[in-house]
N, C-alpha and C positions, 0 to 999 in steps of 0.2 A: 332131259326131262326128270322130273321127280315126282313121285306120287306118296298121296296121305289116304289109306286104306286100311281098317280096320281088322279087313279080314289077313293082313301081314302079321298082324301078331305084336304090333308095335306103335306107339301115340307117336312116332316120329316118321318125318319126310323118309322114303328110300328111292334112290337115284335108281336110273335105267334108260334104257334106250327105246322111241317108240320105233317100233316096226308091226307089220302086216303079218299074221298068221295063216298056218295052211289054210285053215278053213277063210281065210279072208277078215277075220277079227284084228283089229286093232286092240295090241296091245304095248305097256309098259313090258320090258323085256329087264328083267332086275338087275343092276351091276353083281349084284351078290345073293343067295336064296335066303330068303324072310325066315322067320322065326320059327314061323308053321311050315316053313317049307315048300312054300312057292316058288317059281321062276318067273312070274308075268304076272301082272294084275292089267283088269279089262279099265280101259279107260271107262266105257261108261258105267261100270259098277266102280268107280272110284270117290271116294270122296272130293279130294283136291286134285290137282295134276296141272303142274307148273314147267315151265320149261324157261331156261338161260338166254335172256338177251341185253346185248350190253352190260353185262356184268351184274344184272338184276333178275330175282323170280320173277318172273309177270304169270299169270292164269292163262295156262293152255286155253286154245280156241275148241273145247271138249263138242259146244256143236254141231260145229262144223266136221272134227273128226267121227263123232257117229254119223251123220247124214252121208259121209264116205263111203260106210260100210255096209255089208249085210244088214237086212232088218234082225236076221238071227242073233246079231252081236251086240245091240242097241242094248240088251235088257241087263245089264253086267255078267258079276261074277268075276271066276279067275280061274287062272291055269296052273295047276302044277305039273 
């Protein structure tokens, strides 16, 4: 996965891994901590969030992954 988020600190993609948080939010889990100092960015507070298939970005199914989760988590935001 990679996300394009503003609140990272950076106009560039940063890679991560999606997984499930305690609270049950889906999120980007950063390969590396953002500029500001984050470890996660909420997929629905995210701008872009793409994920590797076949050797190409394609547009995460971001839908789909908030109707997943708590209505708590739908609204974005981010974790540090």
């Amino acid at each position: 996965m990679r996300v394009l988020d503003p609140s990272l600190g950076t106009g560039d993609w940063v890679e991560g891994r999606l997984k499930t948080a305690k609270d049950g939010c889906v999120l980007v889990f950063l390969d590396r901590k953002s500029k500001t100092g984050h470890i996660a960015a909420s997929v629905a507070g995210a701008r872009k969030v793409e994920m590797l298939q076949g050797g190409q970005w394609v547009a995460a199914p971001v839908s789909a992954i908030n109707a997943s989760q708590p209505q708590a988590c739908r609204g974005g935001g981010d974790n540090d």
